[in-house]
FILOFI-349239 format. One record per residue (C-alpha): residue in three letters; x, y, z. Coordinates in steps of 0.1 Angstrom, whole numbers, padded with zeros to 4 digits. Layout:
<nodes>
<node><residu>ALA</residu><east>X</east><north>Y</north><up>Z</up></node>
...
</nodes>
This chain:
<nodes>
<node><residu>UNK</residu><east>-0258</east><north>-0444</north><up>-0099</up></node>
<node><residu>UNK</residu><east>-0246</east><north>-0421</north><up>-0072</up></node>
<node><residu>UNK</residu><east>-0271</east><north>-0391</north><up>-0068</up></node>
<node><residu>UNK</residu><east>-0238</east><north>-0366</north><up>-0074</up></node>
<node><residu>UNK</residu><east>-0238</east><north>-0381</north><up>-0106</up></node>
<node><residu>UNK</residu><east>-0275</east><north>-0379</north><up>-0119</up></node>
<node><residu>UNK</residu><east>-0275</east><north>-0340</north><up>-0105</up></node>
<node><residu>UNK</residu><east>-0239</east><north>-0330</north><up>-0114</up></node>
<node><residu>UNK</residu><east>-0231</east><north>-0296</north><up>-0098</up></node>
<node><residu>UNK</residu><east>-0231</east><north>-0267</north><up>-0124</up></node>
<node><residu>UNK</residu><east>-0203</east><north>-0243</north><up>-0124</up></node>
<node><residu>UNK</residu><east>-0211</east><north>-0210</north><up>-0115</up></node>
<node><residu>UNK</residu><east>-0208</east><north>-0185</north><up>-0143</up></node>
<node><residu>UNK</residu><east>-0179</east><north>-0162</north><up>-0135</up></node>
<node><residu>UNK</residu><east>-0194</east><north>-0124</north><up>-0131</up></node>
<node><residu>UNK</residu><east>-0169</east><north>-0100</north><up>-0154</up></node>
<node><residu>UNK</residu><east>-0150</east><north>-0076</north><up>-0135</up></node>
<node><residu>UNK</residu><east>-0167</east><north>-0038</north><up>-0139</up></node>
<node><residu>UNK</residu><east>-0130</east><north>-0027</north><up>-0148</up></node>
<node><residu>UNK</residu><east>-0100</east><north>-0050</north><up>-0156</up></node>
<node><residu>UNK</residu><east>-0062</east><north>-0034</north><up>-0159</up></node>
<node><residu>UNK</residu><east>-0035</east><north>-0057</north><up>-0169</up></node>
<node><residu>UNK</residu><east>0002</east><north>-0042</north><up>-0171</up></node>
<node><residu>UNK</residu><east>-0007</east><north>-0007</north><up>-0182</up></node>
<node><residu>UNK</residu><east>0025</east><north>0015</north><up>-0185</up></node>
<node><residu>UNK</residu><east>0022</east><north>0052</north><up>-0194</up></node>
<node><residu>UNK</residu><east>0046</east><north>0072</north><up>-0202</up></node>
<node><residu>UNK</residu><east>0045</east><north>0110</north><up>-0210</up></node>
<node><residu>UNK</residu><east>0080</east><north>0115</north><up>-0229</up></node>
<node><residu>UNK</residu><east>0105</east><north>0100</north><up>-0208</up></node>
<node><residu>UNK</residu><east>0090</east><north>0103</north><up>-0181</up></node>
<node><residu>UNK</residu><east>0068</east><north>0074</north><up>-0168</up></node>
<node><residu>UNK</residu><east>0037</east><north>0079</north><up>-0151</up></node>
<node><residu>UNK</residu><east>0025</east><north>0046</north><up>-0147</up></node>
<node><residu>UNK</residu><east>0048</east><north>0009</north><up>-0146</up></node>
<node><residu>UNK</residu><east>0032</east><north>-0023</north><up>-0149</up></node>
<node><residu>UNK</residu><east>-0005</east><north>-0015</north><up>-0129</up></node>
<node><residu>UNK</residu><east>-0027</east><north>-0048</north><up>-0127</up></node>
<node><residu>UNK</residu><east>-0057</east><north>-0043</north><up>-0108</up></node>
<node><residu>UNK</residu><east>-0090</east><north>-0053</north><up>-0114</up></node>
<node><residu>UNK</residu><east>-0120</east><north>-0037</north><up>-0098</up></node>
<node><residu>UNK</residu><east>-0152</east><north>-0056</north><up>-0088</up></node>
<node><residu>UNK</residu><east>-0188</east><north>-0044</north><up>-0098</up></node>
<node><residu>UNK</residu><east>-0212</east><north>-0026</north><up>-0071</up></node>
<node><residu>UNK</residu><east>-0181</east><north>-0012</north><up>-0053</up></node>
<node><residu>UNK</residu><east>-0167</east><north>0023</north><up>-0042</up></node>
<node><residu>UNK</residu><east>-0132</east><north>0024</north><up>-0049</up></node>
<node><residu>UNK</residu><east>-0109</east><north>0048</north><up>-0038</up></node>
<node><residu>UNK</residu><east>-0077</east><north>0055</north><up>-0057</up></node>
<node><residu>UNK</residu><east>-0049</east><north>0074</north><up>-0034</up></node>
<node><residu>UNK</residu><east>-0013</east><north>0086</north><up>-0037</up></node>
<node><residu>UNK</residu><east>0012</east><north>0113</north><up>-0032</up></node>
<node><residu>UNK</residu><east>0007</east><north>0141</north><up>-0058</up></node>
<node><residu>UNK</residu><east>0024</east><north>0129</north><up>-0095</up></node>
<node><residu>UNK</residu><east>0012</east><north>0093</north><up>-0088</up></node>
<node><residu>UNK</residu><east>-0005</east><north>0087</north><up>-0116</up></node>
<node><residu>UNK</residu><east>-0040</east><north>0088</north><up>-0099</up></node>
<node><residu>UNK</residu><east>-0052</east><north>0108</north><up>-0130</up></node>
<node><residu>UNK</residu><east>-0039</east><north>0090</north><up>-0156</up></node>
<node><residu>UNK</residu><east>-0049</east><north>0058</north><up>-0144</up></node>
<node><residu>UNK</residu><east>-0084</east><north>0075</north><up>-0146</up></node>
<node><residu>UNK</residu><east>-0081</east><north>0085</north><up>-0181</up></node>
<node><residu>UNK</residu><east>-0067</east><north>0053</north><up>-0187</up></node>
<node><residu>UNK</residu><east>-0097</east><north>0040</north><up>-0177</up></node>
<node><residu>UNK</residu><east>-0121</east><north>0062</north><up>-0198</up></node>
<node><residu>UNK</residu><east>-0102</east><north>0051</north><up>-0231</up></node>
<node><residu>UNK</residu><east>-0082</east><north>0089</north><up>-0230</up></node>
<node><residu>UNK</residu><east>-0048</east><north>0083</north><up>-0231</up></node>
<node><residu>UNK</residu><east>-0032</east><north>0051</north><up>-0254</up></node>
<node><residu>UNK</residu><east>-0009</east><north>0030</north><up>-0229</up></node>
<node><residu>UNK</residu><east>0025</east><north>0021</north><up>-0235</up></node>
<node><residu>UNK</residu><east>0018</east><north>-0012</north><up>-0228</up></node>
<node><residu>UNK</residu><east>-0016</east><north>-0033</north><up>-0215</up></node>
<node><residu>UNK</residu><east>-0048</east><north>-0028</north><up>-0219</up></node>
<node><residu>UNK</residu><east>-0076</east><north>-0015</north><up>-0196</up></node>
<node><residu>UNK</residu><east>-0111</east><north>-0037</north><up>-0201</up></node>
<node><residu>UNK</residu><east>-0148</east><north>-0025</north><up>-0189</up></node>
<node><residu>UNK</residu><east>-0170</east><north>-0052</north><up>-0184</up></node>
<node><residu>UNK</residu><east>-0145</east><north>-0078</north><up>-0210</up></node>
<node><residu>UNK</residu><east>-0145</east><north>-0055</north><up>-0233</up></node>
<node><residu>UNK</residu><east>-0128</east><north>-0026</north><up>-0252</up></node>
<node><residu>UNK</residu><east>-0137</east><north>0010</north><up>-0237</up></node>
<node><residu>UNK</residu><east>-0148</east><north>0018</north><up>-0270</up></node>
<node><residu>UNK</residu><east>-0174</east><north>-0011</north><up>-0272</up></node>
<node><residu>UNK</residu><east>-0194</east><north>0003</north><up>-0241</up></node>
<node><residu>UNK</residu><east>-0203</east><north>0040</north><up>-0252</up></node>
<node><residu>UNK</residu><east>-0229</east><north>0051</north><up>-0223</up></node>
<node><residu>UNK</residu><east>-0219</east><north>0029</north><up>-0194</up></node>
<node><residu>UNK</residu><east>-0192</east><north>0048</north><up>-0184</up></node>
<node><residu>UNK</residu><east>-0196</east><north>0085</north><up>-0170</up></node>
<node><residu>UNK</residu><east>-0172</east><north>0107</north><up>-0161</up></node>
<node><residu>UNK</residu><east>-0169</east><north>0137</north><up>-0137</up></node>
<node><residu>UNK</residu><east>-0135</east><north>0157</north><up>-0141</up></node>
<node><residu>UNK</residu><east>-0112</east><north>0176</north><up>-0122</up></node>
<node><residu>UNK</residu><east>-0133</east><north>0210</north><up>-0121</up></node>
<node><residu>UNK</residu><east>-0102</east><north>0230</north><up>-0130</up></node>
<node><residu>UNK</residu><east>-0106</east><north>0213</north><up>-0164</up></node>
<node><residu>UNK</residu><east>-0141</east><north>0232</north><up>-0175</up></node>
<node><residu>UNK</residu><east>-0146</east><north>0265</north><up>-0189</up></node>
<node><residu>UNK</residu><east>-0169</east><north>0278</north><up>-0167</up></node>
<node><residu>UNK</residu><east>-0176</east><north>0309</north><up>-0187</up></node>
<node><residu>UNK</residu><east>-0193</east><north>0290</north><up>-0212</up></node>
<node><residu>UNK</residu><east>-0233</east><north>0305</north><up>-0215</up></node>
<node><residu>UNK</residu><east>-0249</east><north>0274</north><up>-0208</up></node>
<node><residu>UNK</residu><east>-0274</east><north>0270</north><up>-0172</up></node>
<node><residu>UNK</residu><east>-0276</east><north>0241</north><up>-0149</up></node>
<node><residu>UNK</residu><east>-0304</east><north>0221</north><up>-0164</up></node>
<node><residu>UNK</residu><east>-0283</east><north>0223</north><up>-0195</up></node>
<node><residu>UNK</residu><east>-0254</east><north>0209</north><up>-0181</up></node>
<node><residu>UNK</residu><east>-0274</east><north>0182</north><up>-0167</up></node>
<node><residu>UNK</residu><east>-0288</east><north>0176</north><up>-0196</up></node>
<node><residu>UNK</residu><east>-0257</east><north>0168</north><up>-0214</up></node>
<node><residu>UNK</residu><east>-0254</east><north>0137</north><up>-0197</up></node>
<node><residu>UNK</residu><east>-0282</east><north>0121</north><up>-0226</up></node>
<node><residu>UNK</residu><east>-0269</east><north>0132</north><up>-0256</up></node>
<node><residu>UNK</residu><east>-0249</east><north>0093</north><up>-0252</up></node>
<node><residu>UNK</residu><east>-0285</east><north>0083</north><up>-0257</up></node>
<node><residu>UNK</residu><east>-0293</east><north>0103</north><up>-0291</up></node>
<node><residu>UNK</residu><east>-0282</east><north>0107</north><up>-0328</up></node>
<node><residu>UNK</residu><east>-0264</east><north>0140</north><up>-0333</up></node>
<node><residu>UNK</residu><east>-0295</east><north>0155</north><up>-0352</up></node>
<node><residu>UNK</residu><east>-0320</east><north>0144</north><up>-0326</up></node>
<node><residu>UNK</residu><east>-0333</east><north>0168</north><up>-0299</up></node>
<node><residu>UNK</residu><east>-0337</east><north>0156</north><up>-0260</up></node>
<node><residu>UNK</residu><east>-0369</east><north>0145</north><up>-0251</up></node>
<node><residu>UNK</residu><east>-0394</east><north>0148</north><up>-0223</up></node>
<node><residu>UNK</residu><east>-0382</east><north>0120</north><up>-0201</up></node>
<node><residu>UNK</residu><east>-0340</east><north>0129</north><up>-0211</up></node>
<node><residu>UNK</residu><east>-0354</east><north>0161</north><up>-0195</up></node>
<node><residu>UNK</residu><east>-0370</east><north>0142</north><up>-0160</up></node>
<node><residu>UNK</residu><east>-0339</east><north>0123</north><up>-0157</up></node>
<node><residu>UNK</residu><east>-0321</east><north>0159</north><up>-0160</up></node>
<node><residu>UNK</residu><east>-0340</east><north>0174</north><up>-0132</up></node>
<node><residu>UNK</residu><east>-0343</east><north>0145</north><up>-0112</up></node>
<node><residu>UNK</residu><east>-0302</east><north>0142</north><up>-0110</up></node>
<node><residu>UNK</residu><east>-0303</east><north>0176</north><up>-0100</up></node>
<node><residu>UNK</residu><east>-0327</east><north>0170</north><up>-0073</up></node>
<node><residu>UNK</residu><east>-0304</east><north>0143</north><up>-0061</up></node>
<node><residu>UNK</residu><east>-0275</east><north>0167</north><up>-0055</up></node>
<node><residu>UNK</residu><east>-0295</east><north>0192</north><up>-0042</up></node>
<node><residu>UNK</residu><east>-0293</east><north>0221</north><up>-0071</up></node>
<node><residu>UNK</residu><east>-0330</east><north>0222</north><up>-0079</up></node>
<node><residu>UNK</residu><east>-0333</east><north>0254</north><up>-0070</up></node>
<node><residu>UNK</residu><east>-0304</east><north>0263</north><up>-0096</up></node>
<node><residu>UNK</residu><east>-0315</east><north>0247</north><up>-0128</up></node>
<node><residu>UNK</residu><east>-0318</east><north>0285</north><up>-0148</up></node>
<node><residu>UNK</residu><east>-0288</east><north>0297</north><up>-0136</up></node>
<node><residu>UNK</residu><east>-0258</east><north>0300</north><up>-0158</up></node>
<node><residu>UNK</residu><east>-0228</east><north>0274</north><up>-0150</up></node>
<node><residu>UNK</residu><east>-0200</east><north>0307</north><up>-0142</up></node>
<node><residu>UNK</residu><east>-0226</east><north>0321</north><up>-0114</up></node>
<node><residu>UNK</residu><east>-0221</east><north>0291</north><up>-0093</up></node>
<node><residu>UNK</residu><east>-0195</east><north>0286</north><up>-0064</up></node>
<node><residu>UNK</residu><east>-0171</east><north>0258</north><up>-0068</up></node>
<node><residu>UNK</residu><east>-0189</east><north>0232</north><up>-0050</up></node>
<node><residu>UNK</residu><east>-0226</east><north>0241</north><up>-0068</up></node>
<node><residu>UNK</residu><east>-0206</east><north>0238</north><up>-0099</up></node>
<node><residu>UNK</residu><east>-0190</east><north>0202</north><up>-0091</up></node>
<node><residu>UNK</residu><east>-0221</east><north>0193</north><up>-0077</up></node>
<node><residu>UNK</residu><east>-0236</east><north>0201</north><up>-0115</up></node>
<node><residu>UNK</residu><east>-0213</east><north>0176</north><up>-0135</up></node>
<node><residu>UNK</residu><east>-0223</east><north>0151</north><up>-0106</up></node>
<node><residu>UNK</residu><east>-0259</east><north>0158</north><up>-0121</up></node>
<node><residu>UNK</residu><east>-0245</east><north>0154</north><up>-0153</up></node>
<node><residu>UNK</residu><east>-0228</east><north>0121</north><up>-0149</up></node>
<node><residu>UNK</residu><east>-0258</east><north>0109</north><up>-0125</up></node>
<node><residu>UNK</residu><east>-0282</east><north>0116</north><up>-0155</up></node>
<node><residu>UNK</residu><east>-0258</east><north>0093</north><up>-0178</up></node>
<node><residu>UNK</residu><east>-0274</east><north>0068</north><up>-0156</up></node>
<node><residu>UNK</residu><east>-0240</east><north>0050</north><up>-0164</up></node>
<node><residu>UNK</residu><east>-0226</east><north>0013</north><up>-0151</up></node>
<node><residu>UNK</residu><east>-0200</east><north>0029</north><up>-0142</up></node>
<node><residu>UNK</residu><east>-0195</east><north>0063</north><up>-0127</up></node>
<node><residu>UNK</residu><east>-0160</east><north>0082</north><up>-0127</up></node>
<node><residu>UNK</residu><east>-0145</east><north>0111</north><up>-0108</up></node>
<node><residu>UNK</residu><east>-0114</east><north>0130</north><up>-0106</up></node>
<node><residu>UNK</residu><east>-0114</east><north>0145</north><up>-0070</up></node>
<node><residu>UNK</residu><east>-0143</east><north>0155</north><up>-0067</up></node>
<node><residu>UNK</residu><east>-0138</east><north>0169</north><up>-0034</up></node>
<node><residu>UNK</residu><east>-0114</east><north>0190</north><up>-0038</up></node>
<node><residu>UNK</residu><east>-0116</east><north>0227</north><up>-0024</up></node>
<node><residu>UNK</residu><east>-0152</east><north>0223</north><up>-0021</up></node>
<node><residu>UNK</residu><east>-0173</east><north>0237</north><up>0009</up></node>
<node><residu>UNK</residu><east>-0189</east><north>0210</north><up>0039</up></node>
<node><residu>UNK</residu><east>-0221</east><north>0209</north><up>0026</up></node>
<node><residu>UNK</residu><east>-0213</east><north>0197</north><up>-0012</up></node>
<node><residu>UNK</residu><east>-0188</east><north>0171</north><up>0004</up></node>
<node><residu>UNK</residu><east>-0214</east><north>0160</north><up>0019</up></node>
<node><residu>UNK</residu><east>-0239</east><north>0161</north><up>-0011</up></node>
<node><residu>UNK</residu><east>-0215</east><north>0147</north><up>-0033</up></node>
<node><residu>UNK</residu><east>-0205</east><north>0113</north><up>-0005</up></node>
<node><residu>UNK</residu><east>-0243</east><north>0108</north><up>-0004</up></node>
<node><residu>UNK</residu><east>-0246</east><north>0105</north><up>-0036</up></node>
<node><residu>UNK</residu><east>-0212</east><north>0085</north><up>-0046</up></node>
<node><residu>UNK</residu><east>-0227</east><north>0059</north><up>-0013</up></node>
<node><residu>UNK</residu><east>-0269</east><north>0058</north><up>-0034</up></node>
<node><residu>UNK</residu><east>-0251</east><north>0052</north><up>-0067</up></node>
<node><residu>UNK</residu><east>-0233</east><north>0022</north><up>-0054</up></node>
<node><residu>UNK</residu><east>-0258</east><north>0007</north><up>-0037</up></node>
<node><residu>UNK</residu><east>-0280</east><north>0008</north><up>-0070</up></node>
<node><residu>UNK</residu><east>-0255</east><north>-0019</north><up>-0080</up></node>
<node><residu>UNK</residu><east>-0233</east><north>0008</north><up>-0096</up></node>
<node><residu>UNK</residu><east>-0195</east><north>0007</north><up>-0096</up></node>
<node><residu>UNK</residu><east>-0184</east><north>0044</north><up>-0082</up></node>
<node><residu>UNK</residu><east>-0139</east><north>0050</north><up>-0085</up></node>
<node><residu>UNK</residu><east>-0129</east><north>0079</north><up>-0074</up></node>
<node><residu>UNK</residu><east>-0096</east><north>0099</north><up>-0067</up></node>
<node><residu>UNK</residu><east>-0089</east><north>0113</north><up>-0040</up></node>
<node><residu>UNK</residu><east>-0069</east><north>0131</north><up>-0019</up></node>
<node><residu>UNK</residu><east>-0073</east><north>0133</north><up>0017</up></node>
<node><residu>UNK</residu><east>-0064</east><north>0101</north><up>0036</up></node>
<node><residu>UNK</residu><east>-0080</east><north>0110</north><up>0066</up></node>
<node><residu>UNK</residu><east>-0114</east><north>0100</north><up>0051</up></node>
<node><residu>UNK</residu><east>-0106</east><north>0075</north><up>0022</up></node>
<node><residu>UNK</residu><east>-0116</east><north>0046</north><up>0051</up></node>
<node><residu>UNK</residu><east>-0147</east><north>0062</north><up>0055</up></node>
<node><residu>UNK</residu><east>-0155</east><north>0069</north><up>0019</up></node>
<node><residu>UNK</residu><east>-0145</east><north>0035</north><up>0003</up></node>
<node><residu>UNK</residu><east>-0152</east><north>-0001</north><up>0002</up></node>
<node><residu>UNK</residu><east>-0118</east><north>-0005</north><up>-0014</up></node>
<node><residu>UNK</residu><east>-0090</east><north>0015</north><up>-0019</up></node>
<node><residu>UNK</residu><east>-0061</east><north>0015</north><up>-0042</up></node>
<node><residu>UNK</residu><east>-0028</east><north>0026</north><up>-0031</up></node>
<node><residu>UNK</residu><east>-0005</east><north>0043</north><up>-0061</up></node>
<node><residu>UNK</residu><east>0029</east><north>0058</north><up>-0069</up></node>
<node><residu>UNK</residu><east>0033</east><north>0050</north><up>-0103</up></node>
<node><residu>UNK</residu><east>0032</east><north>0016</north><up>-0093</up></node>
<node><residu>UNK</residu><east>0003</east><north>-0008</north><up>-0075</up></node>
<node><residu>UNK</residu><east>0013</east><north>-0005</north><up>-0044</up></node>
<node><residu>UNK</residu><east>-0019</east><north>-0019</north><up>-0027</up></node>
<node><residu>UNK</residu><east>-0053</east><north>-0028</north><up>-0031</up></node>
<node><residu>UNK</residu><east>-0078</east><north>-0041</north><up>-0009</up></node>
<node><residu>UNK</residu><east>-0101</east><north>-0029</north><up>0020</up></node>
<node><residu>UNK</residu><east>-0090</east><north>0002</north><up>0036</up></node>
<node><residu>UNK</residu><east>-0073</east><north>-0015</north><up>0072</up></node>
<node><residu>UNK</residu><east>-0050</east><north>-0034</north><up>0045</up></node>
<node><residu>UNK</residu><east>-0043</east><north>-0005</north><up>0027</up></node>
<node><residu>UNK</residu><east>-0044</east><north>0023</north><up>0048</up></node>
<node><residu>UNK</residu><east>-0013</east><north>0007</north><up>0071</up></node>
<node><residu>UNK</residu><east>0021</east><north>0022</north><up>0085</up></node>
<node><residu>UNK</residu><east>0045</east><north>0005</north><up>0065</up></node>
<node><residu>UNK</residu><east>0026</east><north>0009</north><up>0032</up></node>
<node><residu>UNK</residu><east>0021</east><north>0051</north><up>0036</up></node>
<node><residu>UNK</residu><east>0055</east><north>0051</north><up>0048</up></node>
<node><residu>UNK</residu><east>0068</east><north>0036</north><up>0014</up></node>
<node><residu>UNK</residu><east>0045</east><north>0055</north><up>-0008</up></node>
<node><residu>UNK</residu><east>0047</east><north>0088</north><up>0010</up></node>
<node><residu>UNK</residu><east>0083</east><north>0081</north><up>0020</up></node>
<node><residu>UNK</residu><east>0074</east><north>0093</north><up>0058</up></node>
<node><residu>UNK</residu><east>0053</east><north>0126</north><up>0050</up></node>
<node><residu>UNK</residu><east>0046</east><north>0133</north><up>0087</up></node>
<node><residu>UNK</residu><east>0013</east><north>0154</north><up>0077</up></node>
<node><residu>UNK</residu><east>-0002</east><north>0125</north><up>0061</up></node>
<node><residu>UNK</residu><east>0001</east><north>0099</north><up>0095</up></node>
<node><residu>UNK</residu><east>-0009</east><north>0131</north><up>0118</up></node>
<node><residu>UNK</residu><east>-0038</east><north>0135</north><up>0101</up></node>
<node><residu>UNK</residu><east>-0046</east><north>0093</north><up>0105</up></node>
<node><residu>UNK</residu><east>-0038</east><north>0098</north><up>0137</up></node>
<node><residu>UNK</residu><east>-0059</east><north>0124</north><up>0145</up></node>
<node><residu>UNK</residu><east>-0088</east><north>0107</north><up>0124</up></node>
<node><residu>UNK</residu><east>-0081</east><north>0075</north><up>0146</up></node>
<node><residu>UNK</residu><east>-0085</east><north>0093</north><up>0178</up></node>
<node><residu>UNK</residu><east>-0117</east><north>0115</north><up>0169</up></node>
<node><residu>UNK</residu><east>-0134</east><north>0078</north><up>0164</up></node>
<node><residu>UNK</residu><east>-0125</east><north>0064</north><up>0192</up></node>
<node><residu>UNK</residu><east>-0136</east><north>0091</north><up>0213</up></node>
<node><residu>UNK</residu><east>-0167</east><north>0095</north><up>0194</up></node>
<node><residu>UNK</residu><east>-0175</east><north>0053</north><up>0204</up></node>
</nodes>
């Protein structure tokens, strides 16, 4: 008997997307904000998701998180319904979206991210605690953890939901532009952070904003105007004639490439 018969080769079991989108149309009114989006986004990366302003960057978020019903499609996490995986999925919002005056401090924030993890009547424990502080350590607001949320600059306080999310210790982590209007050193906390959660095996999807350092920040990047109008690694996305279509020749948006482009190559 041929040897490739007694050892038959076993098919390799297919590894489940982290998030799958099939044809997912949104509309708000009349007005659509998303048409026909299929993309489906590996585990273990660091997605990007860009676009003009009105996109549908948001939405596709909240599409994501189980937020907002679709029109048509369906949005799968891990080959399953968003409902079906309470806890692997954490979420940082726009941070125009919180009351900050709310009386609660930064350990108590962070600590929010384990209430997934408890009945409603049940009180943290010692090690939901730990994981509190230590995701506060990680963003670097240690020093913070009594203050209360509304004392905090913008950045400290995004930096806080990171902790929150971080302490989640989700799958899948989140995050509606997160760096937006924040200061150089939480931009820099916040991308150390996104880069250790993903290589802990995590998926990280973020929108964002500024093209000039989506190559930087992402392993993949997905190019929207309501719309898939690319995905893939950021020198196929981040071309000419694809910004030119989607941004319909903003000149800001390639002078900023440009000048990203030529601080690199002076820099090698």
């Amino acid at each position: 008997m041929p040897s490739n018969l007694r050892n038959p080769k076993q098919p390799q079991a297919q590894v489940k997307p982290a998030i799958d989108v099939q044809h997912l149309t949104v509309s708000y009114g009349p007005v659509p904000a998303l048409l026909d989006v299929s993309v489906s986004i590996p585990q273990g990366k660091l997605v990007g998701i860009i676009g003009p302003n009105g996109s549908g960057k948001s939405t596709l978020m909240k599409s994501m998180l189980g937020f907002i019903k679709p029109d048509v499609g369906r949005v799968k996490i891990f080959g399953t319904d968003v409902a079906n995986v309470k806890g692997r999925v954490a979420y940082v919002p726009q941070r125009g979206t919180v009351d900050w005056d709310f009386p609660i401090t930064v350990r108590e924030v962070a600590a929010m991210g384990r209430y997934s993890y408890r009945r409603w009547w049940q009180d943290l424990q010692k090690d939901d605690l730990r994981l509190a502080d230590d995701a506060l350590r990680k963003v670097r607001m240690s020093d913070f953890k009594d203050r209360q949320i509304g004392q905090l600059s913008g950045g400290q306080q995004q930096r806080v939901f990171m902790a929150r999310a971080l302490a989640q210790d989700a799958d899948i982590l989140l995050l509606d532009e997160p760096f937006a209007g924040v200061d150089a050193a939480t931009e820099r906390a916040i991308l150390d952070v996104l880069q250790e959660t993903q290589n802990a095996g995590k998926t990280v999807v973020v929108v964002h904003h500024d093209l000039g350092t989506a190559a930087e920040y992402f392993n993949l990047i997905i190019l929207l105007k309501q719309r898939l109008f690319a995905f893939g690694t950021p020198p196929q996305v981040l071309n000419p004639k694809l910004l030119t279509d989607v941004y319909e020749g903003n000149l800001k948006v390639f002078a900023e490439l440009a000048q990203q482009s030529g601080e690199k190559a002076k820099g090698e």
